[in-house]
N, CA and C atoms as an extended XYZ file, in Angstrom:
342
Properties=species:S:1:pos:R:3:atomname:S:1:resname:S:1:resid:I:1 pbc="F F F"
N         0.847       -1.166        0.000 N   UNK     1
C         0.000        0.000        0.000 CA  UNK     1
C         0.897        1.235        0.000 C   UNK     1
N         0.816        2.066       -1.068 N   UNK     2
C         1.684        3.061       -0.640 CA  UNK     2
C         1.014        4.747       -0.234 C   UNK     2
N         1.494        5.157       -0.084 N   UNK     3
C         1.599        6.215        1.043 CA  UNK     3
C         1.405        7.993        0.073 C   UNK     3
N         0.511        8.295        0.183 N   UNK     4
C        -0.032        9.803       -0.654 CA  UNK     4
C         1.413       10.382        0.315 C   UNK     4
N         2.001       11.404       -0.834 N   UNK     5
C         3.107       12.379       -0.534 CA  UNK     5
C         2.414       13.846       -0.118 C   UNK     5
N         2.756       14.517        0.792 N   UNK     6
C         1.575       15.815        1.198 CA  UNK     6
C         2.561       17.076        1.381 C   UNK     6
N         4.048       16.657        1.195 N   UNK     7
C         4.895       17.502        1.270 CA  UNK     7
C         6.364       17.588        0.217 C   UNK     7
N         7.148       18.149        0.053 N   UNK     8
C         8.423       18.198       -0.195 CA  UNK     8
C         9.409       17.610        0.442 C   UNK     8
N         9.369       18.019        1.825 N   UNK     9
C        10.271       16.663        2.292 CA  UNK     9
C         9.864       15.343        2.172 C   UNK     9
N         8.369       15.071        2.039 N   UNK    10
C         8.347       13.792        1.635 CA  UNK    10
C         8.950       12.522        0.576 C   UNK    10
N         9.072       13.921       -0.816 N   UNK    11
C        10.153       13.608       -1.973 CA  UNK    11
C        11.233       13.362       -1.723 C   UNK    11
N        11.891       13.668       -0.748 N   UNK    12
C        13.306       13.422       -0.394 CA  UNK    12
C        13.752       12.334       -0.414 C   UNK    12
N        12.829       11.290       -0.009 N   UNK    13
C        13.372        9.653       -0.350 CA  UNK    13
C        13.561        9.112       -1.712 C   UNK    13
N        12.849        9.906       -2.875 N   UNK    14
C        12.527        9.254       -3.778 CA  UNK    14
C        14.229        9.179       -4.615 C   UNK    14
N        14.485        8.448       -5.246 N   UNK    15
C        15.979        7.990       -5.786 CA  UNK    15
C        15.562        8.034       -7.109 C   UNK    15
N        16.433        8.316       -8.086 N   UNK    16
C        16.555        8.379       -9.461 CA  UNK    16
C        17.708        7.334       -9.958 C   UNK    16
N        17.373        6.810      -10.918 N   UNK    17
C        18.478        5.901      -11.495 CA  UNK    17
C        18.990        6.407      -13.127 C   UNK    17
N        19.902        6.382      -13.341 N   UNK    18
C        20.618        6.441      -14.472 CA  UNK    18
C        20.777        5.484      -14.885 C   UNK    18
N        21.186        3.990      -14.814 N   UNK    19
C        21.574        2.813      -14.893 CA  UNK    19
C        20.937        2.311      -15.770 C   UNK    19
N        21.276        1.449      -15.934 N   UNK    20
C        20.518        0.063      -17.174 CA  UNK    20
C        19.760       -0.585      -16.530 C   UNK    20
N        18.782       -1.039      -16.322 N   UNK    21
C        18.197       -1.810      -15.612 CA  UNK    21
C        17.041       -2.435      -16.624 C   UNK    21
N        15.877       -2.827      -16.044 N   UNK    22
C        14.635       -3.259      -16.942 CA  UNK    22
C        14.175       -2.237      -18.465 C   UNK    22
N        14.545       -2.487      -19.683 N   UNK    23
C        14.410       -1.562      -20.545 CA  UNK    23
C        13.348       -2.107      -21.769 C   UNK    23
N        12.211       -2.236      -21.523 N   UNK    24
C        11.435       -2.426      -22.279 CA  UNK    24
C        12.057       -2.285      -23.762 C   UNK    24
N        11.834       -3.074      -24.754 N   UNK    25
C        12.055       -3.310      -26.083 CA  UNK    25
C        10.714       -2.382      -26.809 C   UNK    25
N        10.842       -2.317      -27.841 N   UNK    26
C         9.992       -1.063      -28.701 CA  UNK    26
C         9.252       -2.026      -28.787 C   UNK    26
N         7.818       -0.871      -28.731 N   UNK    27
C         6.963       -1.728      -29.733 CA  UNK    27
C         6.684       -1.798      -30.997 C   UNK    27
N         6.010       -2.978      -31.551 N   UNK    28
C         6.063       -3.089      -32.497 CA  UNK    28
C         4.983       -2.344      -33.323 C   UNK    28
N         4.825       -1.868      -34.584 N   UNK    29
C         4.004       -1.090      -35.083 CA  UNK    29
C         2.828       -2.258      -34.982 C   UNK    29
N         1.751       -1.305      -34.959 N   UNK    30
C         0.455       -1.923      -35.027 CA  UNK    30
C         0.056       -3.087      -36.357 C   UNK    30
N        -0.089       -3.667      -36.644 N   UNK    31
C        -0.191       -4.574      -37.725 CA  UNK    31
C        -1.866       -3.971      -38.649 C   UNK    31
N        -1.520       -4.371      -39.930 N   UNK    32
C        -3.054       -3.749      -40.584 CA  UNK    32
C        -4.475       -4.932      -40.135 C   UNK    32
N        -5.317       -4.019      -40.028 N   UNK    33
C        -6.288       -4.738      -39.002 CA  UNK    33
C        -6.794       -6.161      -39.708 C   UNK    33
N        -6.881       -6.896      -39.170 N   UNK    34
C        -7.328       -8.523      -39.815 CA  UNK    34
C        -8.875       -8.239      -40.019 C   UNK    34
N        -8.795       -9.096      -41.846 N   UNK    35
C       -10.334       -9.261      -42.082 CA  UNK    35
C        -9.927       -9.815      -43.758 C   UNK    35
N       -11.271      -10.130      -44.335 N   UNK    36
C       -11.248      -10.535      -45.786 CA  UNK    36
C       -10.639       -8.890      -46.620 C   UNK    36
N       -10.502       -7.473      -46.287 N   UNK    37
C        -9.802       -6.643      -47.183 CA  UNK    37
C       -10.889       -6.479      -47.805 C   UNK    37
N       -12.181       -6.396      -47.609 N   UNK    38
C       -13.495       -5.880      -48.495 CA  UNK    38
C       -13.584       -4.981      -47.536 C   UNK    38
N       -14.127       -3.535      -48.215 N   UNK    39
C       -14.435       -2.263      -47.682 CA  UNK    39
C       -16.362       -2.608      -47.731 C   UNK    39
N       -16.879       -2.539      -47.212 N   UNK    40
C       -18.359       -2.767      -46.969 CA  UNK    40
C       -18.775       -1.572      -46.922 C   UNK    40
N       -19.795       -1.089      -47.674 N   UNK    41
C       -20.347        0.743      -47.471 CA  UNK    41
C       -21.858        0.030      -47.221 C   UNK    41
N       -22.461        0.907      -46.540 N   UNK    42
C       -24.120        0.961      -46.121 CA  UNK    42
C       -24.748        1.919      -46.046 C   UNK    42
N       -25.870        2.162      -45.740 N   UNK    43
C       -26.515        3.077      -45.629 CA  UNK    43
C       -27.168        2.959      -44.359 C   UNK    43
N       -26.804        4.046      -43.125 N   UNK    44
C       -27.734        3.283      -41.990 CA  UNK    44
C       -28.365        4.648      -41.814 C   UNK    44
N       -29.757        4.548      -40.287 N   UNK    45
C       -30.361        5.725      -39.595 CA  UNK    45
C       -30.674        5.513      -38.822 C   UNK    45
N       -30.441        3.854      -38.195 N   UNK    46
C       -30.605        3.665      -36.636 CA  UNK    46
C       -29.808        4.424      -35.430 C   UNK    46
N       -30.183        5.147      -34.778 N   UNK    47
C       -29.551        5.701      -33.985 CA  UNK    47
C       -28.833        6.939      -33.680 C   UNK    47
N       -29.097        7.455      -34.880 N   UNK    48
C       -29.208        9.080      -35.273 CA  UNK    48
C       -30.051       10.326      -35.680 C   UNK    48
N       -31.437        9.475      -34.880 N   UNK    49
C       -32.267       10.334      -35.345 CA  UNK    49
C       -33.258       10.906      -36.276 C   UNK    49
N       -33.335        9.695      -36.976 N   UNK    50
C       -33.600        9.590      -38.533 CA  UNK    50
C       -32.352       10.210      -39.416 C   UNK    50
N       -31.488       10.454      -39.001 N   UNK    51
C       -30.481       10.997      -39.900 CA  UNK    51
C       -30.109       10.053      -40.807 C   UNK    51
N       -29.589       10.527      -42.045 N   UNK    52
C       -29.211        8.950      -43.132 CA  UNK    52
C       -27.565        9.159      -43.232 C   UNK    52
N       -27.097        7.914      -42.815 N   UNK    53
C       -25.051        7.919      -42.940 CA  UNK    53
C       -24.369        6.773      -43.579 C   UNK    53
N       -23.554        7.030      -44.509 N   UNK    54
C       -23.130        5.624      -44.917 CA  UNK    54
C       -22.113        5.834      -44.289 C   UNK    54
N       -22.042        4.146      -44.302 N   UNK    55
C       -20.816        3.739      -43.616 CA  UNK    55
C       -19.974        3.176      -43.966 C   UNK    55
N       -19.042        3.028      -43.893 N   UNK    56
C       -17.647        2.255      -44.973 CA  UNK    56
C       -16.993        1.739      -43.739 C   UNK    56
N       -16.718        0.297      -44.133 N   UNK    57
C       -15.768       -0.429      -43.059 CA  UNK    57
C       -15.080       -1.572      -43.446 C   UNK    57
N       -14.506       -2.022      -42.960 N   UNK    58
C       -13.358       -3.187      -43.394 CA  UNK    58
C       -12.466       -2.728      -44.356 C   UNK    58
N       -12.079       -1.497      -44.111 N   UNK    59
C       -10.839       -0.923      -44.880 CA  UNK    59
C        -9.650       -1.546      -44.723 C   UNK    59
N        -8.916       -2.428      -45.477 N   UNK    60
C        -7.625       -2.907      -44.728 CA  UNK    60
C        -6.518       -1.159      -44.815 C   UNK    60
N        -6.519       -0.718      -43.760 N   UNK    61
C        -5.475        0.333      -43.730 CA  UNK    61
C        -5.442        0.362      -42.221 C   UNK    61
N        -4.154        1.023      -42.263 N   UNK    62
C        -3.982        1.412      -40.655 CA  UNK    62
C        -4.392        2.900      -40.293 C   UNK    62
N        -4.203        2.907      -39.342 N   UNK    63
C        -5.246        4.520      -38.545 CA  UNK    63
C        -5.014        5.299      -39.473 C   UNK    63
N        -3.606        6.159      -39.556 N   UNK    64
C        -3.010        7.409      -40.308 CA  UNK    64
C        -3.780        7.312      -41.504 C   UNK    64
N        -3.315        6.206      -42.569 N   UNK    65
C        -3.994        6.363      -43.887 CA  UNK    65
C        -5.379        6.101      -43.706 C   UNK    65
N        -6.385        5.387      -42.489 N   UNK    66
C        -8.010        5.678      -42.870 CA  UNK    66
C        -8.105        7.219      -42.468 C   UNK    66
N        -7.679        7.805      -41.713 N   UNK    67
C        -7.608        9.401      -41.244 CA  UNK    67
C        -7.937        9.565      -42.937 C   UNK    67
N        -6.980        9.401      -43.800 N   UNK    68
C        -6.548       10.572      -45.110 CA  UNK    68
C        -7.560       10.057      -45.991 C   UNK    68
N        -7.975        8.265      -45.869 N   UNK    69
C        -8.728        8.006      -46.691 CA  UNK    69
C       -10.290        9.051      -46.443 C   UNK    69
N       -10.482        9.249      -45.035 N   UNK    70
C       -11.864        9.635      -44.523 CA  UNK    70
C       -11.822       10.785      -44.940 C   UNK    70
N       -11.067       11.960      -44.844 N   UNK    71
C       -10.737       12.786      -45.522 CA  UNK    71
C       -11.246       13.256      -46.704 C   UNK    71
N       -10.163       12.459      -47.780 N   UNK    72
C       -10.680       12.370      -48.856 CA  UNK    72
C       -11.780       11.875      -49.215 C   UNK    72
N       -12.560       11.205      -48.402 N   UNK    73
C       -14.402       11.041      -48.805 CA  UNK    73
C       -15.134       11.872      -49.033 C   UNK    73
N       -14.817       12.520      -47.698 N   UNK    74
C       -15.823       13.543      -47.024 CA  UNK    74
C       -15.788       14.646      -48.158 C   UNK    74
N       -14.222       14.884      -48.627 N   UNK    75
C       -14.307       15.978      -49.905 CA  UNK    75
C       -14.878       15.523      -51.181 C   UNK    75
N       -15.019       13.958      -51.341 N   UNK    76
C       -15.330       13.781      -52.363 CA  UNK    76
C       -17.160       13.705      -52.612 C   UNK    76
N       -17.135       13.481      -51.556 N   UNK    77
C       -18.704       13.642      -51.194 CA  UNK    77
C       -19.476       15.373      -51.184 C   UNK    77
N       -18.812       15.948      -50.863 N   UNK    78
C       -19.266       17.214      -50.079 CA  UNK    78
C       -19.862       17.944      -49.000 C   UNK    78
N       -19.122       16.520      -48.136 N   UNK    79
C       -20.394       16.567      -47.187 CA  UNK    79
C       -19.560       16.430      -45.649 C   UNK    79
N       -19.908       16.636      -44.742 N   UNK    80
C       -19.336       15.933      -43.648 CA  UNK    80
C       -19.100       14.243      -43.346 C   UNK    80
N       -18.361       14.610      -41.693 N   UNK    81
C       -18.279       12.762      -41.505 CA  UNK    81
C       -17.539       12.361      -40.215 C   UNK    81
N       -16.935       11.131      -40.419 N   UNK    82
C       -16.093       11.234      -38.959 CA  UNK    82
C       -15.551        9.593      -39.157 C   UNK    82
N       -14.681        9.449      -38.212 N   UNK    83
C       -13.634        8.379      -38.371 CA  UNK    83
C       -14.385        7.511      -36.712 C   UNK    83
N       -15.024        6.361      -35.868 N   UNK    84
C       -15.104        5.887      -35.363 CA  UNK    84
C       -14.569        4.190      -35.459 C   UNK    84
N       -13.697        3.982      -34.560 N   UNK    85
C       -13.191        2.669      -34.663 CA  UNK    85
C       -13.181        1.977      -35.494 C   UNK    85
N       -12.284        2.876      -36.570 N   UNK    86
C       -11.934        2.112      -38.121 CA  UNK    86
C       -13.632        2.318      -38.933 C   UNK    86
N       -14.392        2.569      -38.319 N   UNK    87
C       -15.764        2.813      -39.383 CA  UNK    87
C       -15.342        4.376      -39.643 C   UNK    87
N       -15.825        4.410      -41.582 N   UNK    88
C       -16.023        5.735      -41.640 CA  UNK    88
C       -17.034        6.100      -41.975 C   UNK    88
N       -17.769        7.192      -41.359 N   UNK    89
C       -19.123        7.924      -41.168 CA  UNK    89
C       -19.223        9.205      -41.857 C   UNK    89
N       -19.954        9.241      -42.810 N   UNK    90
C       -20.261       10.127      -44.153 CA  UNK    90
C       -21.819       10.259      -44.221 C   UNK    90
N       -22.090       11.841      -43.498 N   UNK    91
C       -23.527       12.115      -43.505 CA  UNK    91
C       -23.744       11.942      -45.066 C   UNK    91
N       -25.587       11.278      -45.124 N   UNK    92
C       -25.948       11.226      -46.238 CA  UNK    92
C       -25.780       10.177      -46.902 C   UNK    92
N       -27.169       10.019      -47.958 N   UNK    93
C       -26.684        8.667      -48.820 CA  UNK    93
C       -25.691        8.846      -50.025 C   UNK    93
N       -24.427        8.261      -49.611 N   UNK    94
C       -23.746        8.264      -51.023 CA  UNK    94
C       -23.150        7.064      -51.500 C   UNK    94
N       -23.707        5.967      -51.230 N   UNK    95
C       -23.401        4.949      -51.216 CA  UNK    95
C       -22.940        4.707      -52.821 C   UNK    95
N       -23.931        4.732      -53.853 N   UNK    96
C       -23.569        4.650      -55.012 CA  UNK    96
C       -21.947        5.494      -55.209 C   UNK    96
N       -21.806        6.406      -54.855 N   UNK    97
C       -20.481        7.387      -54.790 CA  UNK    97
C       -19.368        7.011      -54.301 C   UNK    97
N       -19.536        6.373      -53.041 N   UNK    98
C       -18.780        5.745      -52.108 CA  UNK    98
C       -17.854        4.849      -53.007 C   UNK    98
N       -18.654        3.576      -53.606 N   UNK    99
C       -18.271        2.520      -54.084 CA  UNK    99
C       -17.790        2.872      -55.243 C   UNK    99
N       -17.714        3.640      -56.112 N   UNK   100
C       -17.058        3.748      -57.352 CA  UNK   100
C       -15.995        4.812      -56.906 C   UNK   100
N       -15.749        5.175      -55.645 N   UNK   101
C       -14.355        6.339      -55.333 CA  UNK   101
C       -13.213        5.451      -54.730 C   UNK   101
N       -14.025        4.388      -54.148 N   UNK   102
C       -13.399        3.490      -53.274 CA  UNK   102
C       -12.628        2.217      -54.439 C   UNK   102
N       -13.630        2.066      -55.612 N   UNK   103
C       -13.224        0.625      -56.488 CA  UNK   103
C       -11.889        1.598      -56.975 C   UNK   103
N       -12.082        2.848      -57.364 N   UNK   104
C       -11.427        3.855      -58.475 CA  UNK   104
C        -9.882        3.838      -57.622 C   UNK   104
N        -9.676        3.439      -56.532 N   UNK   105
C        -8.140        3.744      -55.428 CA  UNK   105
C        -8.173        2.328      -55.483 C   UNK   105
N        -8.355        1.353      -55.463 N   UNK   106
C        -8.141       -0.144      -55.803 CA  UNK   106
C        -8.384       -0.471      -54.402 C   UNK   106
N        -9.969       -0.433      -53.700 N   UNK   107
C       -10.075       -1.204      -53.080 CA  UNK   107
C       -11.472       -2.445      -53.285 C   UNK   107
N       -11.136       -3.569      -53.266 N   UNK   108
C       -12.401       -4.321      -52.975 CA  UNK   108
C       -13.521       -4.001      -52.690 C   UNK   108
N       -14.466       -3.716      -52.970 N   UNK   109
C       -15.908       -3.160      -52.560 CA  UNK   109
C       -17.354       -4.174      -52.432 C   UNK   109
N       -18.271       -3.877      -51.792 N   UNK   110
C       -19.288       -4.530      -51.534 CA  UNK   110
C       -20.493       -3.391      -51.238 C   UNK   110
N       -21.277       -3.857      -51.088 N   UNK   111
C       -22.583       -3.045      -51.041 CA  UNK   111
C       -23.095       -3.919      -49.835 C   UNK   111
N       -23.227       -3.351      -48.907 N   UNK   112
C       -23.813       -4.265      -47.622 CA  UNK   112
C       -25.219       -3.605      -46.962 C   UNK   112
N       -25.804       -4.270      -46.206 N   UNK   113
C       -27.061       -3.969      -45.846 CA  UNK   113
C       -28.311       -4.125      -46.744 C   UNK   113
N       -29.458       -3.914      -46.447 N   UNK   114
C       -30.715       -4.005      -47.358 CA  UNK   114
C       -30.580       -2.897      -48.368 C   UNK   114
């Protein structure tokens, strides 16, 4: 159990090391996220209100490049959007749009949902 510090002299015990000791090894870069590499776009409005959003997911990319890919949607769309746990969220139906911007950069595409 250790002990809340409430002063400056309390710091006085604390020791600093220079030394070699336990040195954690790097980590390793994140690996690109596992799946079949099909980008899936939809059209959803559960849960927004009646709002209409497609959604694009199973991007095989890692964070940085879905950032630039989402990006570049949102401009290609004209519209807003947002990046949630590898899903990207693009107010509005543009699903037809989606899938021919997405086949056009060489990714796998699908049309998912009803």
């Amino acid at each position: 159990m250790s002990k809340k510090t409430s002063s400056l002299s309390d710091l006085s015990r604390l020791v600093y090391s220079t030394d070699v000791g336990r040195i954690r090894p790097e980590e390793p870069q994140a690996p690109t996220p596992a799946g079949d590499g099909i980008a899936r776009v939809r059209r959803e409005t559960k849960g927004r209100g009646g709002k209409t959003v497609t959604t694009v997911s199973g991007v095989p990319l890692g964070e940085e490049e879905l950032k630039d890919l989402a990006s570049a949607l949102k401009r290609r769309c004209g519209t807003g959007g947002a990046l949630k746990d590898g899903v990207i969220e693009i107010q509005g139906d543009h699903v037809d749009l989606l899938l021919g911007e997405l086949e056009k950069r060489g990714f796998k595409t699908k049309r998912s949902g009803g």
